[in-house]
C-alpha positions in Angstrom: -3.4 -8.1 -15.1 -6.0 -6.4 -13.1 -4.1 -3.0 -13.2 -4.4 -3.5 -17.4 -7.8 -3.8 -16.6 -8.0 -1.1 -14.6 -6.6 1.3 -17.0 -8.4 0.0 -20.1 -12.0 0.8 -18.1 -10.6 4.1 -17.6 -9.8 4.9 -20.7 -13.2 3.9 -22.6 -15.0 5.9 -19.5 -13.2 9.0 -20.9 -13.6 8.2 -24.2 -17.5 7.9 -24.1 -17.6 10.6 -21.5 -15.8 12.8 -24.2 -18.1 11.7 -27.0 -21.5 12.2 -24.9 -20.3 15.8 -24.0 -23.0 18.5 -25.7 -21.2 21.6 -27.0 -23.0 24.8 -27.5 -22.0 27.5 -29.8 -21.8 31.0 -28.7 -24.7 32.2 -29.9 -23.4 34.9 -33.0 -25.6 34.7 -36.1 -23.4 34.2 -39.4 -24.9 35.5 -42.3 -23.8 35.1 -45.8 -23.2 37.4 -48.6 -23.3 35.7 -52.2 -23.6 37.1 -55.5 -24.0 36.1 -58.7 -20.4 36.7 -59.3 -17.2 38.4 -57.3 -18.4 41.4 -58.9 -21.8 41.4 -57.1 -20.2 39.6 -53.8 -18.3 42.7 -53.3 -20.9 45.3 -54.3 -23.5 43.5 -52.0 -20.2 43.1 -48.7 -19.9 47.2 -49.3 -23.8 47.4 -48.8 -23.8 45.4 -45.7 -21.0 47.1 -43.8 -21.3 50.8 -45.5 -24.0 53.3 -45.3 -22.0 56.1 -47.0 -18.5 56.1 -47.6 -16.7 59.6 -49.5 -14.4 57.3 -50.4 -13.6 53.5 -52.4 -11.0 51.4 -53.7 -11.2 50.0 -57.1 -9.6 47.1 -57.9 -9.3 44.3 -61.0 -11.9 41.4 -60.1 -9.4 39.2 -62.8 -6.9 39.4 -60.2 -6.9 38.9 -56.5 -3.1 40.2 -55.6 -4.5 44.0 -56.2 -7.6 43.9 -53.7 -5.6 42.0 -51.3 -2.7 44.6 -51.4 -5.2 47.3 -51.4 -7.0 46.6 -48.1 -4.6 48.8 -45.7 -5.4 52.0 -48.0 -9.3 50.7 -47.5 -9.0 50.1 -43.7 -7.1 53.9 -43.6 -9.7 55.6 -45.6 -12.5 53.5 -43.9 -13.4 52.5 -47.5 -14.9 49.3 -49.3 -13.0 47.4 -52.1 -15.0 47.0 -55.2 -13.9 44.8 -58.0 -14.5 45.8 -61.4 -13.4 44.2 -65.2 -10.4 45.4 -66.5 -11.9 47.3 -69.7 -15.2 48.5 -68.1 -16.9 49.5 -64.9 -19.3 46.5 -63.8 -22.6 47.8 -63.2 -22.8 46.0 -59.9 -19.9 48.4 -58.9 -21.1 51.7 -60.4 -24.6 51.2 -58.8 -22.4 50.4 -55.8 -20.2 54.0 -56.0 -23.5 55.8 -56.5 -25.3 54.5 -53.7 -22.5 55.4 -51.6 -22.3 58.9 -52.6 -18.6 58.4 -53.0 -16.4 61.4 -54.1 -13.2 59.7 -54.6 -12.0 56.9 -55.8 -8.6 55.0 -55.2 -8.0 52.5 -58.4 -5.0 49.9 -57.5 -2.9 48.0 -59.8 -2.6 50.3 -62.8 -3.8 50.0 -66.2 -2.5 47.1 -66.3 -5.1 45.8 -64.4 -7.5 48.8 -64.7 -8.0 50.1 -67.9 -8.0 54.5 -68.4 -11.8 53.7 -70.0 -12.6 52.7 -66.9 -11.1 55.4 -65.1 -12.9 57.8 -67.6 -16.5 56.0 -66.9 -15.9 57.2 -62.8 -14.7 60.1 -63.7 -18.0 61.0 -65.7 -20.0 60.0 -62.5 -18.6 63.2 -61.4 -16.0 61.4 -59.1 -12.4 62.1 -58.6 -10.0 59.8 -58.9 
């Protein structure tokens, strides 16, 4: 009997010890990066993390699998993944290309995904693709 005791004060000693414990974080700021939309989410993650890039992948915004798929090429070519629509450049992403001063352009997923207009539209930029 007194060992159940025993035991039992124990265990609600650790208990409140473990609850009265203060953790700390490390310290490391998190900031967030929202847009309006995926569109301007990505756009505005290029802007953060890129200064200038001669390079960028292109892929469908309607479709996750592509971008996904696509970030070993990005991580090769040290390049940002932009999304677009499937039938014309998002203007989010354009501004996006320009501001990078990008000279070529990967597009993933085919025209399936990616339409040739849009391919034409960078191409007009002066951009190879």
């Amino acid at each position: 009997m007194k060992n159940k005791k025993v035991r039992t004060f124990f265990f609600l000693a650790l208990i409140l010890i473990c609850f009265s414990i203060k953790t700390y974080g490390f310290g490391e700021r998190v900031d967030y990066i929202i847009g309006m939309d995926r569109y301007e989410t990505s756009a505005l993650l290029s802007e953060a993390n890129y200064a200038k890039s001669p390079y960028a992948v292109i892929a469908s915004g309607e479709s996750y699998i592509d971008a996904l798929t696509s970030s070993p090429l990005a991580f090769s070519k040290k390049a940002p993944i932009l999304l677009t629509n499937k039938n014309k450049l998002n203007e989010f992403t354009k501004g996006e290309i320009l501001r990078l001063g990008t000279k070529n352009v990967y597009i993933v997923g085919g025209n399936g995904a990616v339409s040739e207009g849009v391919e034409e539209e960078i191409k007009n930029l002066g951009i190879q693709v």
